[in-house]
DSSP file (Angstrom, degrees, kcal/mol; ACC not computed):
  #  RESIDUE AA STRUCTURE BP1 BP2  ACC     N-H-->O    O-->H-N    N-H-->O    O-->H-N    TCO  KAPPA ALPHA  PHI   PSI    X-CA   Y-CA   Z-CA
    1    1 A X              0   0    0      0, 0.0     2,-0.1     0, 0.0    17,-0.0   0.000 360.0 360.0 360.0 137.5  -12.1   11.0    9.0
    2    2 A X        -     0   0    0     16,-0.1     2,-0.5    37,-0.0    15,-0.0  -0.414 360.0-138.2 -78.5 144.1  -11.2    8.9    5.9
    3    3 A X        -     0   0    0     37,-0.2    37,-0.9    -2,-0.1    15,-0.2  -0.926  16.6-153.8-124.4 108.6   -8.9    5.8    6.4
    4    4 A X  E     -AB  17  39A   0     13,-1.0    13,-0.5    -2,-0.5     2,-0.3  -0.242  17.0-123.5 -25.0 124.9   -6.2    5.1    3.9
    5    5 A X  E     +AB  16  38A   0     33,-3.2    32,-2.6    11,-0.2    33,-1.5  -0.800  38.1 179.7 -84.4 133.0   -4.1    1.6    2.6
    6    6 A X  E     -AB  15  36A   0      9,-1.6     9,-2.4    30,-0.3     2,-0.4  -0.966   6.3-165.3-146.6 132.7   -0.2    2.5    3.2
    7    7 A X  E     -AB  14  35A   0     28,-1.3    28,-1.6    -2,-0.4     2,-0.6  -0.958  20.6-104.1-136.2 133.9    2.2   -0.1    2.4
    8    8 A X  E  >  - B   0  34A   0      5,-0.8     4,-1.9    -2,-0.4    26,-0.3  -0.442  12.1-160.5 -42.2  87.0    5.9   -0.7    3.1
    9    9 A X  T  4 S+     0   0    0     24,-2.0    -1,-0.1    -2,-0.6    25,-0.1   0.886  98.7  34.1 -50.5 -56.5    8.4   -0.1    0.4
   10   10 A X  T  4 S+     0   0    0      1,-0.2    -1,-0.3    21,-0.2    22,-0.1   0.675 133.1  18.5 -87.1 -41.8   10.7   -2.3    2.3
   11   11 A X  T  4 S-     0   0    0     -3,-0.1    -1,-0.2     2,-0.1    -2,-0.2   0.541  86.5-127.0 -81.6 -38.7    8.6   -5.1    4.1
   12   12 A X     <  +     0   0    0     -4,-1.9     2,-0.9     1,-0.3    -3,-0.1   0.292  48.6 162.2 105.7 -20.2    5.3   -5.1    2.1
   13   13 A X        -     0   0    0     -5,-0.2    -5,-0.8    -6,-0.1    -1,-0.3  -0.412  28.1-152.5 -69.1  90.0    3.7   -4.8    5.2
   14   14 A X  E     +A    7   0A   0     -2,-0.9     2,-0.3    -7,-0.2    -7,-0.2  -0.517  23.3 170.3 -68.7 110.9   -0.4   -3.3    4.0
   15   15 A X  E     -A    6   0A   0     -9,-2.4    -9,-1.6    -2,-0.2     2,-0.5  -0.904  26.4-146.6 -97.0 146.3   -2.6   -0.7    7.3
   16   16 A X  E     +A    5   0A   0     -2,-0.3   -11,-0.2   -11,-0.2     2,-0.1  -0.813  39.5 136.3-132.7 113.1   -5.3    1.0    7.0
   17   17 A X  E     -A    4   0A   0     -2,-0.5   -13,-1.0   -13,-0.5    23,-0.1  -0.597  57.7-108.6-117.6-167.3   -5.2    3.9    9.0
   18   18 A X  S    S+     0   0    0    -15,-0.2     2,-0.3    -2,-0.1   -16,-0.1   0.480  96.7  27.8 -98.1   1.8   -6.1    7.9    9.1
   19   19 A X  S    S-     0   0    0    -15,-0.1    -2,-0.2     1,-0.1    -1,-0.0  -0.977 105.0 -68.8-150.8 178.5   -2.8    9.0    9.1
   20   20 A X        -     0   0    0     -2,-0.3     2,-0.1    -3,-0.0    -2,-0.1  -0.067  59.1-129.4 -48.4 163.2    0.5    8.2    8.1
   21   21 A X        -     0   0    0      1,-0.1    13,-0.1    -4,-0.1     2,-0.1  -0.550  38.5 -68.9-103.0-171.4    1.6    5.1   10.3
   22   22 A X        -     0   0    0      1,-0.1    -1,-0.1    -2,-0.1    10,-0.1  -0.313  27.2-147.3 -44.8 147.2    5.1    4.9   12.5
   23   23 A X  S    S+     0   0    0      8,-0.1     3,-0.4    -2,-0.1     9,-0.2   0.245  71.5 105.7-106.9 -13.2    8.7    4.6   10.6
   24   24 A X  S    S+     0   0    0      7,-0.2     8,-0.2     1,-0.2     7,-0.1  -0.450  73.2  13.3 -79.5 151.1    9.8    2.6   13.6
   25   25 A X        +     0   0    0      5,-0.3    -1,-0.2     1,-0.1     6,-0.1   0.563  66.3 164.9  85.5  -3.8   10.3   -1.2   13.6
   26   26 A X        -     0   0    0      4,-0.5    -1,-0.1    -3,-0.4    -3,-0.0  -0.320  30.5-143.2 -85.2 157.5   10.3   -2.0   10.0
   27   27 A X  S    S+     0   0    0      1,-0.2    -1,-0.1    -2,-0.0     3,-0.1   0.181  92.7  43.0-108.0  28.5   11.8   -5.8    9.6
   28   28 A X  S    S+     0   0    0      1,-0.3     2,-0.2     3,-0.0    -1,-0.2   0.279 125.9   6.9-138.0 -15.3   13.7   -5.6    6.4
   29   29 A X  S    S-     0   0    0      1,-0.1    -1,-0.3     0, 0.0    -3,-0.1  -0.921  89.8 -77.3-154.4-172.7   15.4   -2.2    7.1
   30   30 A X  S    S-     0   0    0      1,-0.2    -4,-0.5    -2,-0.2     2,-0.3   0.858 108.5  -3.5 -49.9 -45.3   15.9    0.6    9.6
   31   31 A X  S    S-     0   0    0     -6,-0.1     2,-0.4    -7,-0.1    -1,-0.2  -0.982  80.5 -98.8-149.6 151.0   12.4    2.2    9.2
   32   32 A X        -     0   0    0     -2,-0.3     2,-0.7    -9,-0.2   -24,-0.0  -0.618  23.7-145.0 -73.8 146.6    9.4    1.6    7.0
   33   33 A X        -     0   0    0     -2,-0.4   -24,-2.0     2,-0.0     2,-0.6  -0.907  24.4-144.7 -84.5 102.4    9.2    3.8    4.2
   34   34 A X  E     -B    8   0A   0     -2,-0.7     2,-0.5   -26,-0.3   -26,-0.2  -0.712  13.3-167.3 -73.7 109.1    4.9    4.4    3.7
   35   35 A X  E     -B    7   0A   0    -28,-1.6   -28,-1.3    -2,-0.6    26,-0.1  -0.800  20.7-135.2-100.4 117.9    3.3    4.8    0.2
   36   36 A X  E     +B    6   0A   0     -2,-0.5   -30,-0.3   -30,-0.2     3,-0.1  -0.790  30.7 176.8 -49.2 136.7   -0.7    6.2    0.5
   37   37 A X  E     -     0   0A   0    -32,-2.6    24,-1.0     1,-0.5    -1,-0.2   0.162  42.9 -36.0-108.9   7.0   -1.6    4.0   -1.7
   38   38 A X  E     -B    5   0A   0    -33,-1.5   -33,-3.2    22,-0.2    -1,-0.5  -0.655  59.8 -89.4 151.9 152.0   -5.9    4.8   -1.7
   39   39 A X  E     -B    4   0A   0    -35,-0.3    18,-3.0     1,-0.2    19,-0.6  -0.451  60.6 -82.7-113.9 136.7   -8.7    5.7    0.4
   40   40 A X  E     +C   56   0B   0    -37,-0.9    16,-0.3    -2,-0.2    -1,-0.2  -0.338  69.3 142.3 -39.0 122.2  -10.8    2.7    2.3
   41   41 A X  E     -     0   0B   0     14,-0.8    16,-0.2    15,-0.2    17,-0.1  -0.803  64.4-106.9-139.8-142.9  -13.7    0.9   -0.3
   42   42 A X  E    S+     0   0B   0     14,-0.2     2,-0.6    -2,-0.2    15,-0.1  -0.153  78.0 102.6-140.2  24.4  -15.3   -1.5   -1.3
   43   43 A X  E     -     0   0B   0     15,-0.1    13,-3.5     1,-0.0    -2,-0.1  -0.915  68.6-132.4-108.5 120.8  -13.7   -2.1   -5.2
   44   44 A X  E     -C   55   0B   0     -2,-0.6     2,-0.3    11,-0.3    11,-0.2  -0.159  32.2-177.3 -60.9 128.6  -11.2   -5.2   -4.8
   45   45 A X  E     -C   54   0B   0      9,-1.2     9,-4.4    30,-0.2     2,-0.2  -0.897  11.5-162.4-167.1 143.3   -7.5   -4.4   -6.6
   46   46 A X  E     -CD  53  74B   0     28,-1.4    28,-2.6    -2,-0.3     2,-0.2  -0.930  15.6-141.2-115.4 134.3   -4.6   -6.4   -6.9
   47   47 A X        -     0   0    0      5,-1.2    26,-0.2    26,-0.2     4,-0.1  -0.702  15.0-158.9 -94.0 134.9   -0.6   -5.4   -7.8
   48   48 A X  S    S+     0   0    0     24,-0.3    -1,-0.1    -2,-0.2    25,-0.1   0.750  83.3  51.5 -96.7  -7.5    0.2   -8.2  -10.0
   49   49 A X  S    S+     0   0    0      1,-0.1    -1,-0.1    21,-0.1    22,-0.1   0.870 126.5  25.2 -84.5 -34.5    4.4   -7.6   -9.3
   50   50 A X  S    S-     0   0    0      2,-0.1    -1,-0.1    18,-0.0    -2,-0.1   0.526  98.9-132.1-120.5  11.1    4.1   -7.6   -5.5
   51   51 A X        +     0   0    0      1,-0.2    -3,-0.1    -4,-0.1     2,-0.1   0.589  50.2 155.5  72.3   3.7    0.7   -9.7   -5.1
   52   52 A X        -     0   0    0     -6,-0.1    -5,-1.2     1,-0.1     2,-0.7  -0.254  28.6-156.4 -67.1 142.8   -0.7   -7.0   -2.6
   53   53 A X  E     +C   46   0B   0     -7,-0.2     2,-0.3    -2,-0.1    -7,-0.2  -0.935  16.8 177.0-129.5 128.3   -4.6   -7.1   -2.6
   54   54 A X  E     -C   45   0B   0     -9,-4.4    -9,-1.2    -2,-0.7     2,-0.8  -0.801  31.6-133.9-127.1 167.4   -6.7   -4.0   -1.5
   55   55 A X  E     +C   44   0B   0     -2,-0.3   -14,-0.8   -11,-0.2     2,-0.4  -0.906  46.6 155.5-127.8 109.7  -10.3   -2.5   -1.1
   56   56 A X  E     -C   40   0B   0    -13,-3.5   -14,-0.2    -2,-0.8   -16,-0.2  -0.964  52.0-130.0-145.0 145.2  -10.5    0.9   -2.6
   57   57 A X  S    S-     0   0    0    -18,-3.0     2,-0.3    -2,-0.4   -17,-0.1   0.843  93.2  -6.0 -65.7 -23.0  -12.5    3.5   -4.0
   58   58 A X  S    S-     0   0    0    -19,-0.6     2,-0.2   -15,-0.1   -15,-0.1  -0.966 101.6 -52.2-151.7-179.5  -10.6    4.1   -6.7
   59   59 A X        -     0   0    0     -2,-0.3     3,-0.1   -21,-0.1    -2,-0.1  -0.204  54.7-120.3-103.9 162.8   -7.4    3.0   -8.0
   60   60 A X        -     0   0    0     -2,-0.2     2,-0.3     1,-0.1   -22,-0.2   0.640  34.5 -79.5 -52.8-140.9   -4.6    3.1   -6.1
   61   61 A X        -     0   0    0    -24,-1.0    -1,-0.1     1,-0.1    12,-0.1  -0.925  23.8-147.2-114.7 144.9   -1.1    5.0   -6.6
   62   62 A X    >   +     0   0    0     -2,-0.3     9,-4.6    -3,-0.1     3,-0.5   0.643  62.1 129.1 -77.1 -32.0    1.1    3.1   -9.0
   63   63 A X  B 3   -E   70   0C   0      1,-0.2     7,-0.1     7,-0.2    -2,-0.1  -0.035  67.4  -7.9 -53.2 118.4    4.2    4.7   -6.5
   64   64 A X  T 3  S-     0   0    0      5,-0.6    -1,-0.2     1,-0.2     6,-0.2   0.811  71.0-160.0  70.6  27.7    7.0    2.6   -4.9
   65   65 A X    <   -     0   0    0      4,-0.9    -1,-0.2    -3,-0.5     6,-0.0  -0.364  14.7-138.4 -36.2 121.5    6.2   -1.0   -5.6
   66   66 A X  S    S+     0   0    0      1,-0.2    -1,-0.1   -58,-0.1     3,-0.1   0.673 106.0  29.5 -32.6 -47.3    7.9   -3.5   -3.3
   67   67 A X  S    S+     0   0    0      1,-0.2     2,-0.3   -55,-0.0    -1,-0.2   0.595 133.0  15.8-110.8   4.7    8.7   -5.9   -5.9
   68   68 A X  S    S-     0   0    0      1,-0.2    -3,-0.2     0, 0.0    -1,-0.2  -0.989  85.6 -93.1-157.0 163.3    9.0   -3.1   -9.1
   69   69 A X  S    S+     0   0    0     -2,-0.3    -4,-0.9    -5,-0.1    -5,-0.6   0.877 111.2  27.1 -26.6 -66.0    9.4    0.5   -9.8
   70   70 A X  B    S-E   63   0C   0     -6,-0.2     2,-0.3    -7,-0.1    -7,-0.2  -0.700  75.3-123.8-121.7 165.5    5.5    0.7  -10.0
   71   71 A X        -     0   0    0     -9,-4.6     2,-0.4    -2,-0.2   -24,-0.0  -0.669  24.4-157.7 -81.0 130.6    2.4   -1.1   -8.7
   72   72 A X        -     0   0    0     -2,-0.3   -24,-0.3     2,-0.0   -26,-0.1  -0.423  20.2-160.9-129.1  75.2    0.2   -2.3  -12.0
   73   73 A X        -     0   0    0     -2,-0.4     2,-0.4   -26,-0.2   -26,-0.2   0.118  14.0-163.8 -18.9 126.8   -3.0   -2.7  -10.3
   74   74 A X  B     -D   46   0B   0    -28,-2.6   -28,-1.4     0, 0.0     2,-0.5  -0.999  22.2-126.6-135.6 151.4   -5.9   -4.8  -11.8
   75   75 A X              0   0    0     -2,-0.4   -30,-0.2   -30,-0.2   -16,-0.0  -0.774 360.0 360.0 -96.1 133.3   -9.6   -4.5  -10.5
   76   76 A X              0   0    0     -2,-0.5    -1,-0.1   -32,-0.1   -31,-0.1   0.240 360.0 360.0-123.9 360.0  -11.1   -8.2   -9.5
């Protein structure tokens, strides 16, 4: 099963699991909101608005940036 980065509209807060994670708990609002943002590898990307840093096979979804509309990803 493939394991997936999902990140917090509301907290920021980066998992990687194989399914969506819980909506409970979040610590900036009632529940986290969870963006897919890219299947587990081993190519290094950074959002340069909300400073999140990830390892993915390709690059991630632009959708539902913490700190701007979209994520603008650069490969490092």
């Amino acid at each position: 099963m493939a394991i997936y980065w999902y990140q917090c509209k509301h907290c920021e807060t980066l998992i990687k699991k194989d399914s969506s994670p819980n909506t409970s708990s979040c610590s900036k609002s009632s529940f986290h909101s969870w963006t897919k943002l890219a299947e587990l590898g081993d190519i290094n990307y950074s959002c340069k608005h909300c400073g999140a840093t990830i390892q993915a096979k390709s690059t991630p979804s632009t959708s539902n940036c913490p700190s701007s509309s979209f994520h603008s990803w650069t490969k490092l």
